[in-house]
VOGUFI-90668 format. One line per field, with one value per residue (C-alpha): x, y, z; chain. Coordinates in Angstrom, 2 decimals, padded with zeros to 5 digits. Each point is the difference from the previous one (the first is absolute). Example, Ala and Ser with C-alpha at 12.3 -4.5 7.8 and 13.67 -1.06 7.14 Angstrom:
BEGIN
px <- c(012.30;001.37)
py <- c(-004.50;003.44)
pz <- c(007.80;-000.66)
ch <- c(A;A)
***
This chain:
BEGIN
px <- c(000.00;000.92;000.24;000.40;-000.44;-000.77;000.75;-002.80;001.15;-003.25;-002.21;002.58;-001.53;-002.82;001.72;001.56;-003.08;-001.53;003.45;000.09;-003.99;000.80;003.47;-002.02;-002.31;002.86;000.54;002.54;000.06;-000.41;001.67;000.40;001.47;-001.55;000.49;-003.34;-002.80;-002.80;002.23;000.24;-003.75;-000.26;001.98;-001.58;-003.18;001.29;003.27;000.09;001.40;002.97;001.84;-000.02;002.65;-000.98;003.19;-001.67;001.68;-001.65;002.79;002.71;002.29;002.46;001.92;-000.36;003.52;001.00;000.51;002.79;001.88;-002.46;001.31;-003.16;001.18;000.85;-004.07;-001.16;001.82;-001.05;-004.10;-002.00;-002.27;002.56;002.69;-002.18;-001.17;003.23;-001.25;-001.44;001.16;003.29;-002.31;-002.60;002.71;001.42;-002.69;-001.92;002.82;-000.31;-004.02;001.25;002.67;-002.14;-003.25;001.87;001.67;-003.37;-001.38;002.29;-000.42;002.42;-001.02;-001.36;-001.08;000.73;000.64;003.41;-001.06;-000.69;003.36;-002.08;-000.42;003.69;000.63;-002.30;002.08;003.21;-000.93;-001.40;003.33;002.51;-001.52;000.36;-001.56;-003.09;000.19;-002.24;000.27;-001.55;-000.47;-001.32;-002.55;001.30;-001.24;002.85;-000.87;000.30;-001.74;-002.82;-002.58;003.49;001.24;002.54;001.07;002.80;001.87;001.85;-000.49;001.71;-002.18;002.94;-000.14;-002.54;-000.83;001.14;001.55;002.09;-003.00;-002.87;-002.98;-002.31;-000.14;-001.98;002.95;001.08;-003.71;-000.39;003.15;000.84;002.35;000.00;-000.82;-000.08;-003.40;-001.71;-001.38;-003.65;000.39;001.12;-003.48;-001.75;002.47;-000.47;-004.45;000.69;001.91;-002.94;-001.85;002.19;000.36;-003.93;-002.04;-001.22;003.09;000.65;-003.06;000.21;003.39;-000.96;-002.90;001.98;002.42;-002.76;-001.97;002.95;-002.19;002.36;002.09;001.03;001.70;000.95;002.03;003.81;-000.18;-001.97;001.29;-001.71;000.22;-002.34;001.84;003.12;-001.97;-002.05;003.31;001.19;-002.85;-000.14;003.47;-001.17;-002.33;002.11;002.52;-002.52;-001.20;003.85;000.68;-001.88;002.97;002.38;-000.70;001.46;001.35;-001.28;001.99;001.17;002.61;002.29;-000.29;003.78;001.46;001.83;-002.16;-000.14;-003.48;-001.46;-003.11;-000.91;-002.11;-003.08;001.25;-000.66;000.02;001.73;001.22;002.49;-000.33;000.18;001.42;002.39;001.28;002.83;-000.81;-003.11;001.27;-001.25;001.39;003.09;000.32;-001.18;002.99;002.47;-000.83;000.16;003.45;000.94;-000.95;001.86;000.43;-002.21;-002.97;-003.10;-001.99;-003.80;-002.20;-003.67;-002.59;-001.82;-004.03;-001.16;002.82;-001.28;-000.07;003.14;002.47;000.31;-000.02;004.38;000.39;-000.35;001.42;003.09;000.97;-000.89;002.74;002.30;001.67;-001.72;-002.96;-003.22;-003.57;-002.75;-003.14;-001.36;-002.50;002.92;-000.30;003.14;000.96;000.67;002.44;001.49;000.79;001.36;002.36;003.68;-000.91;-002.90;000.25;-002.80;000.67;-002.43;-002.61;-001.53;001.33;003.39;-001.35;-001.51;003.25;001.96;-002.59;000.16;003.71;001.12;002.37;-001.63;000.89;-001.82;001.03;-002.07;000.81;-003.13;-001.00;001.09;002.86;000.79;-000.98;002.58;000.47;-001.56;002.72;-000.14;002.42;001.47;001.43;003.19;-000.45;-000.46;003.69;001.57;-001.38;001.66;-003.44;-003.18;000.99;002.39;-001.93;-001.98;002.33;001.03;-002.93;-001.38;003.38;-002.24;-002.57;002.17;-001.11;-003.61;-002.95;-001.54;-003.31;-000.74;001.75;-001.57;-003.88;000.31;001.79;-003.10;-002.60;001.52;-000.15;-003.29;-003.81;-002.90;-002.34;-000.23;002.07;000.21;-003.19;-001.87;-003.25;-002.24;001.34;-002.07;003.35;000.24;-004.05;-000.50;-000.84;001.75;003.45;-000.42;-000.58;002.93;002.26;-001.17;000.92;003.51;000.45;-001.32;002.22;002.68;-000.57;-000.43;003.68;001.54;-001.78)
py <- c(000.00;003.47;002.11;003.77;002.79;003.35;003.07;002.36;003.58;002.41;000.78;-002.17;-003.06;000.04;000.14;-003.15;-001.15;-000.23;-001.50;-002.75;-000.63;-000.74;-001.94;-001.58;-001.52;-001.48;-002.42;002.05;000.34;003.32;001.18;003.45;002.05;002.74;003.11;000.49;-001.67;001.95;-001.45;-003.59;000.35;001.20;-002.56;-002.91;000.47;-001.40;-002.09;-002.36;001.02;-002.27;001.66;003.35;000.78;003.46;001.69;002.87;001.84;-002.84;-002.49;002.38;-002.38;001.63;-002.92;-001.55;-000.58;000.48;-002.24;001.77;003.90;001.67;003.85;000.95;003.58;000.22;-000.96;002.06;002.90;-000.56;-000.41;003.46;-001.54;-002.54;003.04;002.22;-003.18;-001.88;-000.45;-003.15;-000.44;-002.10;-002.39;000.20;-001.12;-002.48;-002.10;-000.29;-001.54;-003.61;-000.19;001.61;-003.11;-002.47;001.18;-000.16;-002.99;-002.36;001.49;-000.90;002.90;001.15;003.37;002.81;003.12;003.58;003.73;000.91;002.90;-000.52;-001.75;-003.27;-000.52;000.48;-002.44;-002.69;000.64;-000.29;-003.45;-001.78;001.53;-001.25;-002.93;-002.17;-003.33;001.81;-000.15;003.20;003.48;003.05;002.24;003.02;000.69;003.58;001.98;000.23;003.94;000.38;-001.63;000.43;-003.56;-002.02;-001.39;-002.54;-002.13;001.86;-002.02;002.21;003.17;002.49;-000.45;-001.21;-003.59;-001.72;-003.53;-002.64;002.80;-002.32;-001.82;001.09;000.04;001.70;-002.54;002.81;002.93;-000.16;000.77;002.50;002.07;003.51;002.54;001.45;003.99;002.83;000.91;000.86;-002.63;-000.71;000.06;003.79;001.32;-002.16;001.91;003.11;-000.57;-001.06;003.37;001.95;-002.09;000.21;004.58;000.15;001.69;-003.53;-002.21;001.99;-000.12;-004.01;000.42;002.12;-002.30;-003.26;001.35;000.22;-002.98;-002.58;-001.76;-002.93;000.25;-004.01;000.08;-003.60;001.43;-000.16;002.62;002.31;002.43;-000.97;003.23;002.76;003.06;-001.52;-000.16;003.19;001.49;-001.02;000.86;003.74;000.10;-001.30;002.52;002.70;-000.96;000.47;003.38;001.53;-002.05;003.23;002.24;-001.98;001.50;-001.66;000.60;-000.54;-001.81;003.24;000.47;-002.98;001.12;000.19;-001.48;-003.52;-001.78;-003.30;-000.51;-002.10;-000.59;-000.61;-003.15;-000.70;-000.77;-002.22;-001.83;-003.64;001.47;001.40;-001.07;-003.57;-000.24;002.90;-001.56;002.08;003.07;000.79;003.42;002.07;003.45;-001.83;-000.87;002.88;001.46;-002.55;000.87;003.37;-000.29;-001.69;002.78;001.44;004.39;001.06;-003.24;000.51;-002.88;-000.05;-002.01;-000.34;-001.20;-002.98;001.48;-003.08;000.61;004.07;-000.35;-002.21;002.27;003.17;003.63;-000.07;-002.38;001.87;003.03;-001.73;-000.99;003.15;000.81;-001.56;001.12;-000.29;-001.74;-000.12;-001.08;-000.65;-000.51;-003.21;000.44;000.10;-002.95;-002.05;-000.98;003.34;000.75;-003.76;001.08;003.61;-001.63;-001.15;-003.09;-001.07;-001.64;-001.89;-002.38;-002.46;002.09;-000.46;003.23;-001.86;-002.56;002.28;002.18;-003.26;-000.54;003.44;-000.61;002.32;-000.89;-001.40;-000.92;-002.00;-000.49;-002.91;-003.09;-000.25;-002.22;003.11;-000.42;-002.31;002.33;002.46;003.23;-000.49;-000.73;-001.63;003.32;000.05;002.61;-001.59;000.48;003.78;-000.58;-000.94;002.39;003.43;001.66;-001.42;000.11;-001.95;-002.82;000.80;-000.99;-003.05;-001.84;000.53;-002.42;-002.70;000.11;-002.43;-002.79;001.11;-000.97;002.76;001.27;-003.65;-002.05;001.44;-000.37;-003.36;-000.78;001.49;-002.03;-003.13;000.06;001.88;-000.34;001.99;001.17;002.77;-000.51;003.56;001.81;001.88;-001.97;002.68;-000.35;-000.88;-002.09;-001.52;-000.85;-001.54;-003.25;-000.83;001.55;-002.25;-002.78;000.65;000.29;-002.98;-001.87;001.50;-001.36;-002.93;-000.43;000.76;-002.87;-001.98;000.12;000.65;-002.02)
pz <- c(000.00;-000.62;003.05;-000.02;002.65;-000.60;003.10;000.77;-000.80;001.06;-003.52;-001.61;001.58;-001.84;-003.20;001.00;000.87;-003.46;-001.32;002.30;-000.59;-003.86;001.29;002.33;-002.64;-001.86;003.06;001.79;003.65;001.20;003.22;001.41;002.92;001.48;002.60;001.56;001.76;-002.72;-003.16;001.71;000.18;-003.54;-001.29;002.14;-001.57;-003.33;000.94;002.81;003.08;000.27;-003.28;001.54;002.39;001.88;001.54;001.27;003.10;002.91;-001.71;001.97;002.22;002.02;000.56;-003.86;-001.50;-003.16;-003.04;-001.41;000.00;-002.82;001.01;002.15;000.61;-003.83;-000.72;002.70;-000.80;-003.60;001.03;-000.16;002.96;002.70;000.03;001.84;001.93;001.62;003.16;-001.22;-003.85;000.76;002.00;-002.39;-002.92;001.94;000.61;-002.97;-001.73;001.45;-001.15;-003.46;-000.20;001.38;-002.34;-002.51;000.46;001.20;-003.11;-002.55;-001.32;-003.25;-000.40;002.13;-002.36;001.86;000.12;001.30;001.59;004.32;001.97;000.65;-003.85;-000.44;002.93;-001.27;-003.46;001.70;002.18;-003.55;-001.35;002.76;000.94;-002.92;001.30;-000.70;-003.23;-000.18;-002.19;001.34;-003.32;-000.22;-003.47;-001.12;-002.96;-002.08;-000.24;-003.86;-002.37;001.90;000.86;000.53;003.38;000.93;003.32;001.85;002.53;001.90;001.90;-001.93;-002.99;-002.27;000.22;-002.26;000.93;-002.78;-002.12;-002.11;-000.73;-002.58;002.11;-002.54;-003.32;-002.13;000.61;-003.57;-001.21;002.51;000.72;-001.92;000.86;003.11;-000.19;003.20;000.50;002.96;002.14;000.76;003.85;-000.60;-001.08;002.80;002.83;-001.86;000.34;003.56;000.88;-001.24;002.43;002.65;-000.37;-000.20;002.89;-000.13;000.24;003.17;001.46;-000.34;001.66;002.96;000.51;-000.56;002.97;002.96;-001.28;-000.22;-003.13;-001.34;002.96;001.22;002.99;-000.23;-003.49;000.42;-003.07;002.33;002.29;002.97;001.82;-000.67;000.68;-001.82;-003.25;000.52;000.36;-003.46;-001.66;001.23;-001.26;-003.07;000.14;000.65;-003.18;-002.29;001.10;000.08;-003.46;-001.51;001.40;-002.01;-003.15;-002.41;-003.91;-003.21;-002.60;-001.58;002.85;-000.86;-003.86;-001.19;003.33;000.83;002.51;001.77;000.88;003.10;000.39;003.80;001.00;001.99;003.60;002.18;-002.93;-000.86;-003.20;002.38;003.31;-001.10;-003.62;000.96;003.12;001.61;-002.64;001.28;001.15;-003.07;001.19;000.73;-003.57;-001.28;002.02;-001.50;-003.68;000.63;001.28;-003.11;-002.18;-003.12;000.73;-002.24;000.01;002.55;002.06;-000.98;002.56;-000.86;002.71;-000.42;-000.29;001.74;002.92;000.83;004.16;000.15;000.32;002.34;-001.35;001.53;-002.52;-002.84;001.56;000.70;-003.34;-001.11;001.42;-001.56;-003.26;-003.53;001.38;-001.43;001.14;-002.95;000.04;000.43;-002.58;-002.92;-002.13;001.23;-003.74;-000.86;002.95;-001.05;-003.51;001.16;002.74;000.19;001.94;002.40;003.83;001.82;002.63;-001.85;-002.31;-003.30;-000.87;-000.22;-002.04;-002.92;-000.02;-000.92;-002.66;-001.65;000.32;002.75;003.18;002.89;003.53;002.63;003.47;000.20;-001.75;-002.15;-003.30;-002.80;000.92;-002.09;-003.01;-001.59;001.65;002.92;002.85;003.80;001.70;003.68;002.06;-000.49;-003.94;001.17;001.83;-002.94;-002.85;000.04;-000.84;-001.37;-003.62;000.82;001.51;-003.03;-002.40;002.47;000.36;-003.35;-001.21;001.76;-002.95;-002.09;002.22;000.33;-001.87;-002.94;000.45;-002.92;001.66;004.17;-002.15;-001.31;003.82;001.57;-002.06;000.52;003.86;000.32;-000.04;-001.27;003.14;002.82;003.21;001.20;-000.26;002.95;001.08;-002.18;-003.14;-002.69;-001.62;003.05;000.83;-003.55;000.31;-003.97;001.42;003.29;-002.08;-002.05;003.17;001.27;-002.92;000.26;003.61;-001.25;-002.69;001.75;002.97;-002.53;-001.97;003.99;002.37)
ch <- c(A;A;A;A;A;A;A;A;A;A;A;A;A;A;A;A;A;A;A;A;A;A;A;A;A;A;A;A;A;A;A;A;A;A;A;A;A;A;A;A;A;A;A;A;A;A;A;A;A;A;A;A;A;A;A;A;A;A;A;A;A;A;A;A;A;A;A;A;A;A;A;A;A;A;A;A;A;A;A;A;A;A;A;A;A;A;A;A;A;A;A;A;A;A;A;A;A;A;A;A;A;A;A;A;A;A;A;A;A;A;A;A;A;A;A;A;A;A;A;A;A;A;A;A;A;A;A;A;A;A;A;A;A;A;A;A;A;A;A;A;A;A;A;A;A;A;A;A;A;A;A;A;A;A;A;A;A;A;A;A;A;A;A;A;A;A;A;A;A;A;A;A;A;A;A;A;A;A;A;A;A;A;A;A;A;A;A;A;A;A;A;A;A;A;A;A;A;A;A;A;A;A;A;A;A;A;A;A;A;A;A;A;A;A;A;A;A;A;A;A;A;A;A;A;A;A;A;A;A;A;A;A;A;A;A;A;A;A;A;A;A;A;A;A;A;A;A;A;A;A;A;A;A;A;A;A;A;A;A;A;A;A;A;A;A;A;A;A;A;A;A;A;A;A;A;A;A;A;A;A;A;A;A;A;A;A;A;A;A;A;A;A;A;A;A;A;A;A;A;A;A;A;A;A;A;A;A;A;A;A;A;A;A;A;A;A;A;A;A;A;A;A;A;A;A;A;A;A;A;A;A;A;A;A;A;A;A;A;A;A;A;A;A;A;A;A;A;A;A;A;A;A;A;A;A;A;A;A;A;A;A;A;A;A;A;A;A;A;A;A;A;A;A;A;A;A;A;A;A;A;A;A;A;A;A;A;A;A;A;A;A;A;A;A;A;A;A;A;A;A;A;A;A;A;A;A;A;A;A;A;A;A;A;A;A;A;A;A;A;A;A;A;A;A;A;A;A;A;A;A;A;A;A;A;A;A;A;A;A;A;A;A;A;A;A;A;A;A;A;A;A;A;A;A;A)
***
């Protein structure tokens, strides 16, 4: 028998839900693990109760040992909700990984299908990875960003390793795959629709009321910050950012006309893009910092806030890099490909915007170690790369050298076709992509297929 697990992961869950309905009917065993008491219940009302395994805060065992070192301060540090928490996190971790392990292993179960996004995902990804004898993957279904309706099975949590990659998983690539162009993805004009949402008397209203109701609040929820004032403090904060983000003022495109620029576009944070994916550069004013340093005389650093990410960042941040030399803040409502095809080279720690500069050609760094990277032009960077150039041109002209023994835009399309599936992965719970029951279908096939040529 086939035996598969997916992880619960909030509105994602029921995504999940409908996949492993059609899996289910193909005679595969379903199992799942869950966070909460309500999504145990949820979930028991259509699986039986012995494939769920709820590790919701009650499983906390002061005296439970661990099954191996899997960095605990490293995931806490890294989750937006257990850093602010740590009173009980390191517990928490600790002793949910012997029911993980032993789940997994009464189970037989070969794969468990996940986000990588909270520290207990990462964990249960780490004990299937380190504990061979399980003979278990954790993957992760990610959207492979552009084309659009494509995903494939990561297995690691830096969103570079795809699972099997030496191995043609989709038989129809050759039918299917073309070349590969920039464009902007999908998931941009949903964030853009939900920021109108979110800046509307409305959205705030449903905020402010959300705050003194505590609606959706589980308690039981290691991904929920248990104390009231904690999280009423962030989102005044929050709050706070957005209202001073309109004393930034930032500048139109016609400022950087005729100059040298290295652009960076900031990222959402919290945020696993960077928090997770981005590891140890998760410090974006940090980086920003180091770039700046590396600056030719007469080039200028152009950052560029993300418009989902206004409230993230604190009105000091912008005024201190505006203090620094040849800087430059744009507005986030500039199309990003016409900064790309203006600049001298483009940093992200992991962002698409890195990925469509390499396609249009133009130098690109990530901090992260993320799938593009295998594509020309677009280049994993460290600080110690930063030690070694004399200036950015420099590191410029040194990484590019590296594009001999990358794939071309042909040969990173026909790479991406073979090793991914047509379907959604990635959408937010109210798309209408994502709600069509044709493009369900069609994902469910995809997970099917791929169990099938893996399992």
């Amino acid at each position: 028998m086939k035996n598969i697990c997916f992880v619960s992961n909030f509105y994602k869950t029921y995504f999940f839900e409908e996949i492993a309905n059609g899996l289910r009917e193909s005679g595969i065993n379903i199992y799942w693990i869950c966070f909460s008491e309500k999504m145990y219940q949820h979930l028991s009302s259509d699986f039986k109760n012995d494939s769920i395994l709820l590790l919701n805060k009650s499983v906390i065992n002061k005296s439970a040992k661990p099954i191996d070192d899997f960095k605990l301060n490293e995931l806490i540090y890294g989750d937006r909700f257990l850093r602010y928490q740590q009173d009980w996190a390191f517990d928490y971790l600790t002793s949910i990984q012997s029911p993980v392990y032993e789940f997994i292993k009464k189970n037989d179960i070969r794969f468990v299908f996940g986000e990588i996004t909270h520290s207990y995902e990462i964990l249960i990804s780490r004990i299937a990875k380190r504990k061979k004898g399980l003979n278990c993957d954790y993957l992760h279904p990610q959207s492979v960003r552009i084309p659009h309706k494509r995903f494939f099975f990561l297995d690691d949590e830096f969103q570079y390793g795809i699972y099997k990659d030496n191995a043609i998983q989709n038989n129809n690539w050759e039918k299917e795959w073309k070349p590969i162009k920039a464009q902007k993805p999908r998931r941009v004009k949903q964030v853009d629709k939900e920021v109108e949402k979110e800046i509307s008397i409305g959205g705030k209203l449903s905020r402010v009321k959300r705050l003194f109701t505590k609606e959706n609040i589980e308690y039981d929820h290691p991904s929920v910050i248990a104390k009231d004032w904690i999280r009423s403090k962030h989102a005044v904060k929050e709050e706070l950012n957005k209202l001073n983000y309109k004393r930034v003022k930032p500048s139109d495109i016609s400022d950087i006309e005729g100059k040298k620029f290295v652009l960076y576009t900031l990222h959402m944070q919290p945020e696993a893009s960077v928090d997770v994916v981005g590891a140890y550069y998760n410090d974006q004013f940090e980086i920003i910092n180091r770039i700046w340093r590396m600056l030719p005389p007469d080039w200028y650093l152009v950052i560029k806030e993300h418009s989902n990410a206004i409230g993230n960042r604190t009105l000091d941040f912008f005024k201190e890099f505006s203090k620094l030399r040849n800087t430059i803040i744009l507005d986030e409502k500039i199309n990003s490909h016409l900064l790309i095809e203006k600049a001298q080279c483009i940093f992200s720690i992991s962002g698409t915007v890195a990925y469509e500069a390499a396609l249009k050609k133009v130098p690109a760094f990530t901090f992260g170690d993320i799938f593009f990277n295998r594509l020309q032009h677009c280049h994993k960077v460290t600080y110690e790369d930063f030690r070694k150039s004399d200036n950015l041109a420099q590191l410029i002209k040194k990484k590019e050298k590296a594009n001999a023994h990358k794939m071309t835009i042909e040969e990173f399309s026909k790479f991406i076709y073979k090793v991914s599936y047509r379907g959604i992965v990635d959408a937010p719970i109210d798309s209408e992509d994502w709600l069509d029951p044709a493009v369900i279908k069609e994902t469910m096939i995809s997970f099917n297929t791929f169990i099938d040529h893996f399992y």
